[in-house]
Biopython code that builds the backbone (N, CA, C, O; Angstrom):
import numpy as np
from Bio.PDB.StructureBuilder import StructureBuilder

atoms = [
    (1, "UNK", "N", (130.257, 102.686, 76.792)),
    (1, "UNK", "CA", (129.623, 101.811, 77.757)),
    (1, "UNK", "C", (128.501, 101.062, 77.046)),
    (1, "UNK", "O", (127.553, 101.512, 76.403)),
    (2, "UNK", "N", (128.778, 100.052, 77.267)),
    (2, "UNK", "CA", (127.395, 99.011, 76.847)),
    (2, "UNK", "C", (125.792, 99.417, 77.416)),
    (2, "UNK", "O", (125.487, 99.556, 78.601)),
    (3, "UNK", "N", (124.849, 99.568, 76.197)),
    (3, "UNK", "CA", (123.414, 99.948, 76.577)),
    (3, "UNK", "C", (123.072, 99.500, 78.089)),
    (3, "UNK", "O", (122.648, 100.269, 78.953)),
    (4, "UNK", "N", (123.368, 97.920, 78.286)),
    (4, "UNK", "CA", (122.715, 97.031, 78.929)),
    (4, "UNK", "C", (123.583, 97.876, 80.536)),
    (4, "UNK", "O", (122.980, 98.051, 81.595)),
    (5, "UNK", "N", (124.899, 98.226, 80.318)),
    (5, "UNK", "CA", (125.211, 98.804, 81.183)),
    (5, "UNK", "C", (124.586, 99.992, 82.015)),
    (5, "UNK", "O", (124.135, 100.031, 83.160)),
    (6, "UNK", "N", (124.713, 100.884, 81.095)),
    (6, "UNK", "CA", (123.747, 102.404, 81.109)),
    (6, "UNK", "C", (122.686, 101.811, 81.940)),
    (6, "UNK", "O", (122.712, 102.005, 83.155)),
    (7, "UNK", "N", (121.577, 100.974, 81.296)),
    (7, "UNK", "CA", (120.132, 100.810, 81.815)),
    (7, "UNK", "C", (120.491, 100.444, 83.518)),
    (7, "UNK", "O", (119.993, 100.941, 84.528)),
    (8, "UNK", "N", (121.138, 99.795, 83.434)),
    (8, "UNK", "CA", (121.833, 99.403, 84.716)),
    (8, "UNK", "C", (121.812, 100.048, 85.775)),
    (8, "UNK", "O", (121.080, 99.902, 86.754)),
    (9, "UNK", "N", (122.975, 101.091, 85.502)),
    (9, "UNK", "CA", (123.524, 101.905, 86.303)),
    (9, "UNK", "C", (122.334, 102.992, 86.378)),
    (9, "UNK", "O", (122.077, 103.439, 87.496)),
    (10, "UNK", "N", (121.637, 103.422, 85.342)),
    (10, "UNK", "CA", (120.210, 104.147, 85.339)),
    (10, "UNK", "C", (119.420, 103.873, 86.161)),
    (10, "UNK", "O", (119.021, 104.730, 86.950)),
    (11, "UNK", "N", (119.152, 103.088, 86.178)),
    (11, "UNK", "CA", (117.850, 102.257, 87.524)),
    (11, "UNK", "C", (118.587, 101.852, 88.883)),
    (11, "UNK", "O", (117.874, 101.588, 89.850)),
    (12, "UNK", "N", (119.755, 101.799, 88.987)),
    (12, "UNK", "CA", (120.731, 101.529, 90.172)),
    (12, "UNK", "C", (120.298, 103.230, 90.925)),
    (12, "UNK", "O", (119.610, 103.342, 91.939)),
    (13, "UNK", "N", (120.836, 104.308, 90.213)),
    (13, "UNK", "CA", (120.529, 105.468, 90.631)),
    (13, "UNK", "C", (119.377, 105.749, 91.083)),
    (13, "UNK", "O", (119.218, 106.213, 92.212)),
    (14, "UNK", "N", (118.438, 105.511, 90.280)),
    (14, "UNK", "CA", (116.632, 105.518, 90.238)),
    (14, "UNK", "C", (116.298, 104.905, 91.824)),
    (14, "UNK", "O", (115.835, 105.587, 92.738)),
    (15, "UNK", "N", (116.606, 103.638, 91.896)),
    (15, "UNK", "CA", (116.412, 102.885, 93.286)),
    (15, "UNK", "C", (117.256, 103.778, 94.288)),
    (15, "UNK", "O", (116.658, 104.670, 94.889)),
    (16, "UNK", "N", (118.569, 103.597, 94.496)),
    (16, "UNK", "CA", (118.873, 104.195, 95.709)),
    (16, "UNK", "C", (118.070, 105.513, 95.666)),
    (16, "UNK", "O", (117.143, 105.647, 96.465)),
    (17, "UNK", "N", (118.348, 106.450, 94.828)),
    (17, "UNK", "CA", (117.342, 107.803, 95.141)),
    (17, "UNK", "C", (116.024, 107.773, 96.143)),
    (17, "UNK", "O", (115.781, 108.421, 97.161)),
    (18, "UNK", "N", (115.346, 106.857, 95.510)),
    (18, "UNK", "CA", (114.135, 106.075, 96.355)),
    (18, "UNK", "C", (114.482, 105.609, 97.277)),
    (18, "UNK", "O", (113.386, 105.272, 97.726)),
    (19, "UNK", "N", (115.323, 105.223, 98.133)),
    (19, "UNK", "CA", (116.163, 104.760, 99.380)),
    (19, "UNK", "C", (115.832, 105.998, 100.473)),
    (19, "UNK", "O", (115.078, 106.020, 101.446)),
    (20, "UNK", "N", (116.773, 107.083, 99.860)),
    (20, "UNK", "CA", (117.141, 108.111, 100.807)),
    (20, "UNK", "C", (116.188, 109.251, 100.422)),
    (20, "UNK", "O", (116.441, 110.378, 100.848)),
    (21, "UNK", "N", (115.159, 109.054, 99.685)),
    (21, "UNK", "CA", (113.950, 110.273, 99.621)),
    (21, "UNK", "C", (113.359, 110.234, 100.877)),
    (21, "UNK", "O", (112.969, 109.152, 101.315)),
    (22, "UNK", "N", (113.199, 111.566, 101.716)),
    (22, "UNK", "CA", (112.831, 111.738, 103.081)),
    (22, "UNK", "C", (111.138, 112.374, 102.665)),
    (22, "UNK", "O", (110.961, 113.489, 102.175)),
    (23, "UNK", "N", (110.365, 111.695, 102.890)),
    (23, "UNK", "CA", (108.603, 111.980, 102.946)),
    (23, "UNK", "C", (108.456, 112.916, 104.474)),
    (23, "UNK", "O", (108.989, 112.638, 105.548)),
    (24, "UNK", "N", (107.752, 113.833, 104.227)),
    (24, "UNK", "CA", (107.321, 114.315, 105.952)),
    (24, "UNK", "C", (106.206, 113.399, 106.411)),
    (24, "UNK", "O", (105.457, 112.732, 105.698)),
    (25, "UNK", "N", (106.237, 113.505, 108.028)),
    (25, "UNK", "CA", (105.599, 112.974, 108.562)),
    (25, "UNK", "C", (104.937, 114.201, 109.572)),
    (25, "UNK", "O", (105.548, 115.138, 110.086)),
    (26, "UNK", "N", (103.722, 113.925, 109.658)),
    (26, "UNK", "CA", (103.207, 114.450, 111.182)),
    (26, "UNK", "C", (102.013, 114.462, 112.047)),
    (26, "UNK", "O", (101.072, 114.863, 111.363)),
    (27, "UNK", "N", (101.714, 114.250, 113.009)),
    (27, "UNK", "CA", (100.617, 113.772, 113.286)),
    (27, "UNK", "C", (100.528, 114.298, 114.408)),
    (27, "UNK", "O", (101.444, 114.989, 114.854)),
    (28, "UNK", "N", (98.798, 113.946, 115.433)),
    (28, "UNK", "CA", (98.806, 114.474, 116.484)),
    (28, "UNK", "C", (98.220, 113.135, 117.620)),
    (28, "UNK", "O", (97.700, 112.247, 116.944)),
    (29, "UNK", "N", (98.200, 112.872, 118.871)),
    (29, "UNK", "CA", (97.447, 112.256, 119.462)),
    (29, "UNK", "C", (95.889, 112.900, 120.229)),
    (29, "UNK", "O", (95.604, 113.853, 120.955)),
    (30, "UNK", "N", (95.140, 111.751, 119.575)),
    (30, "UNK", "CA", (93.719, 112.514, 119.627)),
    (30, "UNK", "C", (93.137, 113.384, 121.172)),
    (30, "UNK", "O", (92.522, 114.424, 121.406)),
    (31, "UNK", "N", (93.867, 112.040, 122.149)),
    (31, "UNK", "CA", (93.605, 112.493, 123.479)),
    (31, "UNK", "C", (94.302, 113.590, 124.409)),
    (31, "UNK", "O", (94.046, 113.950, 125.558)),
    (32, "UNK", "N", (95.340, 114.013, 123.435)),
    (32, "UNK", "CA", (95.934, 115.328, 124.476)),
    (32, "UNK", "C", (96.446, 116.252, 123.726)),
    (32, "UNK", "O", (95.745, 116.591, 122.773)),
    (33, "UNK", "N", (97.580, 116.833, 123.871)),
    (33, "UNK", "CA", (97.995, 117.713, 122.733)),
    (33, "UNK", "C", (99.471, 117.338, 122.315)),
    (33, "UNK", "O", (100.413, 118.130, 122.310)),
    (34, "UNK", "N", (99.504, 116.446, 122.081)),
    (34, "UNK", "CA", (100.826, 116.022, 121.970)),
    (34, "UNK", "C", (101.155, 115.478, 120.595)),
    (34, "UNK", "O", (100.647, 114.409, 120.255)),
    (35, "UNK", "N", (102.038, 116.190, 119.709)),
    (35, "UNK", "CA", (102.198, 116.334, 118.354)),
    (35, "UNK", "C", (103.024, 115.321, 118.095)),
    (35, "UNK", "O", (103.372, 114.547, 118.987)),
    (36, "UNK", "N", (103.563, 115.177, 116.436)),
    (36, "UNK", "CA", (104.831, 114.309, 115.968)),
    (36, "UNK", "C", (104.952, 114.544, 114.958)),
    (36, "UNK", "O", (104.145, 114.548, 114.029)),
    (37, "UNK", "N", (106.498, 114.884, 115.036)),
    (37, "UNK", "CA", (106.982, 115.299, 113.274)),
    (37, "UNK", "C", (108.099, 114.184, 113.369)),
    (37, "UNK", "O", (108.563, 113.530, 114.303)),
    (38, "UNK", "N", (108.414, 114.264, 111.560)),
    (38, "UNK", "CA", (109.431, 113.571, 111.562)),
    (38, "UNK", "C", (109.332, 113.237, 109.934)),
    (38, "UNK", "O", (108.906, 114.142, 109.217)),
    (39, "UNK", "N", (109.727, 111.914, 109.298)),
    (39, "UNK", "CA", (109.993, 111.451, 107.924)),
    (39, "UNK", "C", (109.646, 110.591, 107.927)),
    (39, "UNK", "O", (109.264, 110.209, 109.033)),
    (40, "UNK", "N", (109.521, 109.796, 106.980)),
    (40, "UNK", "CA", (108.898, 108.680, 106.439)),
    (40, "UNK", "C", (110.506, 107.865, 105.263)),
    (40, "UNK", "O", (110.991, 108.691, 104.490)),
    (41, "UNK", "N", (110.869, 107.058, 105.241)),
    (41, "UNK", "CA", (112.188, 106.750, 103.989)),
    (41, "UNK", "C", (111.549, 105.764, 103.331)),
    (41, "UNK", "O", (111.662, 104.678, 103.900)),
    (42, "UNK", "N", (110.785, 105.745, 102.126)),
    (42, "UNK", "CA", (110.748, 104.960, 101.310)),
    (42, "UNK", "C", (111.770, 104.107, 100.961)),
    (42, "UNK", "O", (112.896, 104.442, 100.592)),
    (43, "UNK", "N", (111.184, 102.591, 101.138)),
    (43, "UNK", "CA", (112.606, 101.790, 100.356)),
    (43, "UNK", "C", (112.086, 101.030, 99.309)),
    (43, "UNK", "O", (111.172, 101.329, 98.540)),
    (44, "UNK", "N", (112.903, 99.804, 99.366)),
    (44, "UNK", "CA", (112.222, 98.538, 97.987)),
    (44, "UNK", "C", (111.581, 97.737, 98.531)),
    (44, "UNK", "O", (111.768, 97.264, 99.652)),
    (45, "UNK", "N", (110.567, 97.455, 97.606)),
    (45, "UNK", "CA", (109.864, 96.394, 97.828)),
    (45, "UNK", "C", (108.204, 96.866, 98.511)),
    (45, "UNK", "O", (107.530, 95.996, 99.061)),
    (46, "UNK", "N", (107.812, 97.956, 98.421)),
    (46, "UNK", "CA", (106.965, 98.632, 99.264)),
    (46, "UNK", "C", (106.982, 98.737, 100.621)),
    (46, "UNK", "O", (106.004, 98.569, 101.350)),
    (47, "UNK", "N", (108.045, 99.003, 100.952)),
    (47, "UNK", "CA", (108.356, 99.384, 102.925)),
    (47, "UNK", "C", (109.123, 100.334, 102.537)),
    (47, "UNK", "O", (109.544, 100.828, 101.491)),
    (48, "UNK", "N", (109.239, 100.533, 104.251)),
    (48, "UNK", "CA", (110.424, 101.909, 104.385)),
    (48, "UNK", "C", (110.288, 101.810, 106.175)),
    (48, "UNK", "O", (109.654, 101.055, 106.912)),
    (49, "UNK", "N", (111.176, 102.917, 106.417)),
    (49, "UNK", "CA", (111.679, 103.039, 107.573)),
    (49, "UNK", "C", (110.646, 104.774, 108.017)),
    (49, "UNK", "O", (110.194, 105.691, 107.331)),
    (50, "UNK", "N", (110.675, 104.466, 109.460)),
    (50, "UNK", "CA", (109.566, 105.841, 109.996)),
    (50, "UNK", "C", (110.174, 106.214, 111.245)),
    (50, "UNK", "O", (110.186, 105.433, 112.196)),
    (51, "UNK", "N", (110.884, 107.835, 111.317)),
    (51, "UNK", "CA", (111.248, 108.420, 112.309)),
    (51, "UNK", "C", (110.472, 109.211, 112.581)),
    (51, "UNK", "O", (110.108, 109.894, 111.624)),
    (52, "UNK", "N", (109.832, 109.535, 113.952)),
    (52, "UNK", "CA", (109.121, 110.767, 114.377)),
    (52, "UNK", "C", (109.448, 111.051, 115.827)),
    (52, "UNK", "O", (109.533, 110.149, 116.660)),
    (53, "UNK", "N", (109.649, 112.471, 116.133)),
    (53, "UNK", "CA", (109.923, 113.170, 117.264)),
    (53, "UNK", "C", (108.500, 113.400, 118.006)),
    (53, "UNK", "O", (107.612, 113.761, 117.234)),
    (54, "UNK", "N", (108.233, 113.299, 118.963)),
    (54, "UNK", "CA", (106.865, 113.977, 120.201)),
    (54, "UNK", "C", (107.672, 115.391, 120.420)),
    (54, "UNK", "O", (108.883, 115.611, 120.402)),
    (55, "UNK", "N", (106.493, 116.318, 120.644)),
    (55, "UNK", "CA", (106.651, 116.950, 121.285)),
    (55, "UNK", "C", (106.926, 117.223, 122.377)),
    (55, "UNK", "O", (107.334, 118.349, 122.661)),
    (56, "UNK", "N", (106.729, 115.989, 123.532)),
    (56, "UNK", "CA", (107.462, 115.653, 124.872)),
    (56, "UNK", "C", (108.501, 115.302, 124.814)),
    (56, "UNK", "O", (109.043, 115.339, 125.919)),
    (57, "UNK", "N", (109.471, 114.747, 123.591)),
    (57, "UNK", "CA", (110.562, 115.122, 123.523)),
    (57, "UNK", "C", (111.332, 113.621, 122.617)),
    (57, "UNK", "O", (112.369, 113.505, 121.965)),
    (58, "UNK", "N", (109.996, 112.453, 123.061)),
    (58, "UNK", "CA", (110.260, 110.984, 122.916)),
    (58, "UNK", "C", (110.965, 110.618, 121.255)),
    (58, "UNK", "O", (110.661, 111.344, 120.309)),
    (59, "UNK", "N", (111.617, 109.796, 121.128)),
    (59, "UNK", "CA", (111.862, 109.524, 119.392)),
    (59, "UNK", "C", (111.511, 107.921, 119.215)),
    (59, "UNK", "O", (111.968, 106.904, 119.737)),
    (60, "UNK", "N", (110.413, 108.192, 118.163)),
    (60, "UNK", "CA", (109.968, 107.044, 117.782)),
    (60, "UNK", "C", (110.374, 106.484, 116.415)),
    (60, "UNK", "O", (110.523, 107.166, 115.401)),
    (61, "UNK", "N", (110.528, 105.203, 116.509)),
    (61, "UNK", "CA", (111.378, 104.730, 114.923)),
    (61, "UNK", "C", (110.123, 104.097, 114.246)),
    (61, "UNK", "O", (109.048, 104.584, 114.596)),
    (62, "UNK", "N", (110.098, 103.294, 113.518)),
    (62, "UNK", "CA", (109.809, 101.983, 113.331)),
    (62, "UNK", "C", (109.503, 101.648, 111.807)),
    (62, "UNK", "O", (110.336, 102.242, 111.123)),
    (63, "UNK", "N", (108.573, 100.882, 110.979)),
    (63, "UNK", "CA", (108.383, 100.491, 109.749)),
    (63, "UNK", "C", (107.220, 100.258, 109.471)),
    (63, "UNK", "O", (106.434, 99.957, 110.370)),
    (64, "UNK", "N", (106.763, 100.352, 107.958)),
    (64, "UNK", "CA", (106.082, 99.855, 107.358)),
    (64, "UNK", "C", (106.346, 99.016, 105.969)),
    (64, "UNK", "O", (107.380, 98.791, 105.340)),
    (65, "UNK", "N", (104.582, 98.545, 105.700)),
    (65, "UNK", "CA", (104.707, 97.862, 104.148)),
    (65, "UNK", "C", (103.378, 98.483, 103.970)),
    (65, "UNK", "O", (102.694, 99.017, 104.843)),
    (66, "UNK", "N", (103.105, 98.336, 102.689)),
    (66, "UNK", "CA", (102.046, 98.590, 102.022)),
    (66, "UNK", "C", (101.281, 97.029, 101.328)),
    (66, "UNK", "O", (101.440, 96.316, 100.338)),
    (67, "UNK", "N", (100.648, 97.062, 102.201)),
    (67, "UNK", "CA", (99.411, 95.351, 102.183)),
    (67, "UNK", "C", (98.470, 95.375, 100.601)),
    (67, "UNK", "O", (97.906, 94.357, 100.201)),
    (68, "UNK", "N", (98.425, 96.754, 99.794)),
    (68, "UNK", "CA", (98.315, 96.646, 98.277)),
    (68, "UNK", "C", (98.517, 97.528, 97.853)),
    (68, "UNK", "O", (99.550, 98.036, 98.289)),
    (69, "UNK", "N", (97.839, 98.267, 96.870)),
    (69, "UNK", "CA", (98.273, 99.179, 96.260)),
    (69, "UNK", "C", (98.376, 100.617, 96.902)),
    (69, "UNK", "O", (99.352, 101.318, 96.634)),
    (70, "UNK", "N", (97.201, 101.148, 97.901)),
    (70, "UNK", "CA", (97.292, 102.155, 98.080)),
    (70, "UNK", "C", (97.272, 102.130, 99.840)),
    (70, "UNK", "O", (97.480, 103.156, 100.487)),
    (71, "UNK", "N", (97.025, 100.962, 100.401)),
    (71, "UNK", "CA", (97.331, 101.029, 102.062)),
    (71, "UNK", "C", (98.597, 100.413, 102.448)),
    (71, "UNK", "O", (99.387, 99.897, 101.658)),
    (72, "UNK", "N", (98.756, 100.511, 103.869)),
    (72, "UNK", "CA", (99.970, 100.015, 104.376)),
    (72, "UNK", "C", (99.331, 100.043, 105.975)),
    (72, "UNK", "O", (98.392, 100.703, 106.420)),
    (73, "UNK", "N", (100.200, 99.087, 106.623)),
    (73, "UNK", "CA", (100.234, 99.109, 108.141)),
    (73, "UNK", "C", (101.896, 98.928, 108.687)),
    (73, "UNK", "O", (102.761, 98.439, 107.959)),
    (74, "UNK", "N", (102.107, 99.316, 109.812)),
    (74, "UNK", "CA", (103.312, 99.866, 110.305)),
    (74, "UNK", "C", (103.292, 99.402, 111.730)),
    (74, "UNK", "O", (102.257, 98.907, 112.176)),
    (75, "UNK", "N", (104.454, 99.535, 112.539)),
    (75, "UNK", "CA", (104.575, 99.920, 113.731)),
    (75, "UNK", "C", (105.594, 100.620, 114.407)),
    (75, "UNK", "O", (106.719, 100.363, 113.979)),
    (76, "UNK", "N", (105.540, 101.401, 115.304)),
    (76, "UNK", "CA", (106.446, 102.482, 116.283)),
    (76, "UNK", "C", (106.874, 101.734, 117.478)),
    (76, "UNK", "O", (106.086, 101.014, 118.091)),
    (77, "UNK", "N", (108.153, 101.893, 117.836)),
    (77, "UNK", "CA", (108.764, 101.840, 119.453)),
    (77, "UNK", "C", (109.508, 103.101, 119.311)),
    (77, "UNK", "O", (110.360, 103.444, 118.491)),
    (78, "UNK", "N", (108.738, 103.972, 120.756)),
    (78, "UNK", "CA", (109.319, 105.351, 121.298)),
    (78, "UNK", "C", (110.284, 105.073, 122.414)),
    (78, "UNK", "O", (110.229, 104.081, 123.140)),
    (79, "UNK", "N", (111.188, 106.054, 122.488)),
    (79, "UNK", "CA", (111.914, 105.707, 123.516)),
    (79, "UNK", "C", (111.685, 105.953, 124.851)),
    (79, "UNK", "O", (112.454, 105.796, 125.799)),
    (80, "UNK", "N", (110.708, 106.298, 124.835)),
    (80, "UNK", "CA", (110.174, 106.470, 126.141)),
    (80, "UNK", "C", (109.312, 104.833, 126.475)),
    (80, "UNK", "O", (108.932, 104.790, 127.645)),
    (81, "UNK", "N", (109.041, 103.821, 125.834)),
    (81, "UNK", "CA", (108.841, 102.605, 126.348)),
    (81, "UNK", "C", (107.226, 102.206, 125.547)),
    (81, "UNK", "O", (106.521, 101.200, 125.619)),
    (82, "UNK", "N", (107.073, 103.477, 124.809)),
    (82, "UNK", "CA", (105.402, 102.956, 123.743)),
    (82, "UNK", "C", (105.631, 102.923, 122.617)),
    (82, "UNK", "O", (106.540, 103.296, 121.875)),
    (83, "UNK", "N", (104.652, 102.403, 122.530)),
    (83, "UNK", "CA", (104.816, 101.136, 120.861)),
    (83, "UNK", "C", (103.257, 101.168, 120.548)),
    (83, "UNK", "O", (102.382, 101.540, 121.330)),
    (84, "UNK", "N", (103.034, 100.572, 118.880)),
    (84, "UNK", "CA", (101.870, 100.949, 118.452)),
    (84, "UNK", "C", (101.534, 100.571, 117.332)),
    (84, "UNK", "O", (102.496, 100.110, 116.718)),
    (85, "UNK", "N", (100.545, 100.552, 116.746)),
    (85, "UNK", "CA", (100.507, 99.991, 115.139)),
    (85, "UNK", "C", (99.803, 101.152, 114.738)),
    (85, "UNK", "O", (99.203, 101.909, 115.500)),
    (86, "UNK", "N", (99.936, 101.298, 113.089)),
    (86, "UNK", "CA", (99.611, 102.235, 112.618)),
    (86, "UNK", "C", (98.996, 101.955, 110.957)),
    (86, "UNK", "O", (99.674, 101.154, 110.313)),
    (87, "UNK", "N", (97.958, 102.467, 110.344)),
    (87, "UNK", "CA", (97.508, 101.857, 109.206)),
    (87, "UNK", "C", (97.036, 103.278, 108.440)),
    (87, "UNK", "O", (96.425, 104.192, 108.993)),
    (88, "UNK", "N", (97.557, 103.237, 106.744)),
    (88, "UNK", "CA", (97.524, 104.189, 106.511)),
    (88, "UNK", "C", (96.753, 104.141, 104.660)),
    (88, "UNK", "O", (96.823, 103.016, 104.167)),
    (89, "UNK", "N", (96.236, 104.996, 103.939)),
    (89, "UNK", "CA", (95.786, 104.790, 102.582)),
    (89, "UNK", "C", (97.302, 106.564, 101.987)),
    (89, "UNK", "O", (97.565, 107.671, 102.458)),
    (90, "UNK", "N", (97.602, 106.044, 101.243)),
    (90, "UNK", "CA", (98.435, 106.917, 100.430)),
    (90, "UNK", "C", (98.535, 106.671, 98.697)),
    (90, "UNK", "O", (98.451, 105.686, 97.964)),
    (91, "UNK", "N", (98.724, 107.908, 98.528)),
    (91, "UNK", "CA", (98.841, 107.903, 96.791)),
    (91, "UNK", "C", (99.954, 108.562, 96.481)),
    (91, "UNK", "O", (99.954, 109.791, 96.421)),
    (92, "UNK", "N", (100.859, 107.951, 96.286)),
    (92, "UNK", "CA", (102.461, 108.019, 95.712)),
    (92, "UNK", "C", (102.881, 108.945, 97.332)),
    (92, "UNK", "O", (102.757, 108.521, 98.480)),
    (93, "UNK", "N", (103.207, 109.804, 97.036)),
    (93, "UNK", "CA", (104.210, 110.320, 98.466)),
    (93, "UNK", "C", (103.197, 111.257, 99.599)),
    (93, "UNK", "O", (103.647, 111.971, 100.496)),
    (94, "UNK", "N", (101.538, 111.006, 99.241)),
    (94, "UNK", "CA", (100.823, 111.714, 100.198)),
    (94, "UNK", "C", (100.018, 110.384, 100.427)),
    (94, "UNK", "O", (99.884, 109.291, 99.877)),
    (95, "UNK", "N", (99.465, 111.182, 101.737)),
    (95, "UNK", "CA", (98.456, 110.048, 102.598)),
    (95, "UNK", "C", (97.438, 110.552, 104.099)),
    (95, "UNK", "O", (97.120, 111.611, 104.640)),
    (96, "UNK", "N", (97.275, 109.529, 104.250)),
    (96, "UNK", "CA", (96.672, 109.986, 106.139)),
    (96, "UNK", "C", (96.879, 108.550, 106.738)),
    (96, "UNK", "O", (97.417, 107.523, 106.324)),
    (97, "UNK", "N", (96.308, 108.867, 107.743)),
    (97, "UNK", "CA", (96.847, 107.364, 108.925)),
    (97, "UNK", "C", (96.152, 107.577, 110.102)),
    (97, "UNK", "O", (95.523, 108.615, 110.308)),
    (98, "UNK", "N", (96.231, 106.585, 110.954)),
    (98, "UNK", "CA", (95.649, 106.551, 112.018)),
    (98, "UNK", "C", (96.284, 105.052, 112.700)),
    (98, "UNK", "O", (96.517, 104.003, 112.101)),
    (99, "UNK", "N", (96.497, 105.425, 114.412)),
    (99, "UNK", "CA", (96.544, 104.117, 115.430)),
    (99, "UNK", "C", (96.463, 104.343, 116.019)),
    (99, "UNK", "O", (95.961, 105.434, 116.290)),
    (100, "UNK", "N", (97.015, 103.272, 117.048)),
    (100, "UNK", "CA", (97.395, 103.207, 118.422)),
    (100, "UNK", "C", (98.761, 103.771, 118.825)),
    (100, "UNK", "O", (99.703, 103.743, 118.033)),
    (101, "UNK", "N", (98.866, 104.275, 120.037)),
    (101, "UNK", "CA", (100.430, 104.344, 120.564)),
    (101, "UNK", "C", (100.118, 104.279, 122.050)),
    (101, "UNK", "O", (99.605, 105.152, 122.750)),
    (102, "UNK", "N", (100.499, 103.168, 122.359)),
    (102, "UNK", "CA", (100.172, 102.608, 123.950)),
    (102, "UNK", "C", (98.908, 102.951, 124.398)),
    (102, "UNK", "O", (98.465, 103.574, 125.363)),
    (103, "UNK", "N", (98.359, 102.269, 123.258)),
    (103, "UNK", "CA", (96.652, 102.243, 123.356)),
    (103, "UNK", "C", (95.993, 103.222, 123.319)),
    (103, "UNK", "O", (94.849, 103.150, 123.769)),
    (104, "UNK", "N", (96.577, 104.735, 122.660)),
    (104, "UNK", "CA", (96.271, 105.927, 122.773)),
    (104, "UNK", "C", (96.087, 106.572, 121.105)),
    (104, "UNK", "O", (97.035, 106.895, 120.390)),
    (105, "UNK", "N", (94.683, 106.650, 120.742)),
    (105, "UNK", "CA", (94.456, 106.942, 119.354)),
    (105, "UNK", "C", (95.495, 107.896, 118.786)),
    (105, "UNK", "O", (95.785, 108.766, 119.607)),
    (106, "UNK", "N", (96.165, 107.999, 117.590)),
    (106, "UNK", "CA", (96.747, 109.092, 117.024)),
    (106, "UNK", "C", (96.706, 108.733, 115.494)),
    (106, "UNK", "O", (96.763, 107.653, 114.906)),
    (107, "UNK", "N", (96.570, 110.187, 115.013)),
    (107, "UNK", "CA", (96.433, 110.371, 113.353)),
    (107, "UNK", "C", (97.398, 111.094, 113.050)),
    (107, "UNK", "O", (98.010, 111.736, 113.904)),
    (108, "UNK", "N", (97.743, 111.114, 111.580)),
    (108, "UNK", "CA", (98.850, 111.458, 111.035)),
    (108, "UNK", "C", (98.561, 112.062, 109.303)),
    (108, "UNK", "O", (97.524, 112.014, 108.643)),
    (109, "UNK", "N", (99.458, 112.429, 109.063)),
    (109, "UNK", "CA", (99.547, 112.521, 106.897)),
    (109, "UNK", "C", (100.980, 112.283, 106.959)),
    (109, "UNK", "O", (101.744, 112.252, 107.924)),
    (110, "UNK", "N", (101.186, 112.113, 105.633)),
    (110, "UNK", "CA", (102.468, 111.784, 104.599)),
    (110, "UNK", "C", (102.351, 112.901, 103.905)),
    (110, "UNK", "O", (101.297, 113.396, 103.505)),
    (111, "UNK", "N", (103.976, 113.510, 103.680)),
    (111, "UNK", "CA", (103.555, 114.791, 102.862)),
    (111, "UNK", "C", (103.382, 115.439, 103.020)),
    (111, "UNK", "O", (103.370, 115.604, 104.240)),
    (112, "UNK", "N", (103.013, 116.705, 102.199)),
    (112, "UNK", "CA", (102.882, 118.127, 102.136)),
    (112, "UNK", "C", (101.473, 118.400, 101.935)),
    (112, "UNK", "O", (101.076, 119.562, 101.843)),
]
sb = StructureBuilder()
sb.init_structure("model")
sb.init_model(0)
sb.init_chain("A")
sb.init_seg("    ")
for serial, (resi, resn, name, xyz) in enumerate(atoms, 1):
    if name == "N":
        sb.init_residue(resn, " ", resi, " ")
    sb.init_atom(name, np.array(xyz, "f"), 0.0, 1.0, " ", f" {name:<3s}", serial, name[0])
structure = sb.get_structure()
């Protein structure tokens, strides 16, 4: 196989891996007791995709980017009908966070 190939197919692997690496997620809302786990999917380009479960039972999706090197802002739609923005400082696959979710403070980490 041609070098130029190898390097190729090397970094082809490298990226998708980074696709489907699942980050934990979890957080709590400040005003009651109502938790959220779930993952975080790193993709390209500094975004990714964000699943988290409530403990009331709701599943929230949604995305982020990272605005430079070490922050990012995001947003959630739960299926229960709330939505939210979310802004976070992380260093490679750990972090913390904090927003809104239907105007209701909640914090979070990335990671272990």
């Amino acid at each position: 196989m041609p070098r130029h190939a190898l390097v190729f197919t090397a970094l082809s692997v490298f990226v998708l891996a980074g696709c489907s690496t699942a980050v934990p997620v979890s957080g709590s809302a400040r005003n009651s007791d109502e938790t959220f786990k779930g993952n975080a999917f790193p993709g390209i380009e500094r975004s990714g995709k964000i699943n988290v479960t409530s403990s009331r039972g709701a599943t929230c999706e949604g995305s982020y980017v990272y605005i430079n090197l070490r922050e990012g802002e995001g947003t959630l739609n739960c299926s229960d009908g709330r939505s939210g923005k979310l802004v976070f400082v992380a260093d490679g696959l750990k972090g913390i966070g904090n927003g809104t979710l239907a105007d209701q403070p909640v914090s979070f980490t990335i990671g272990e």
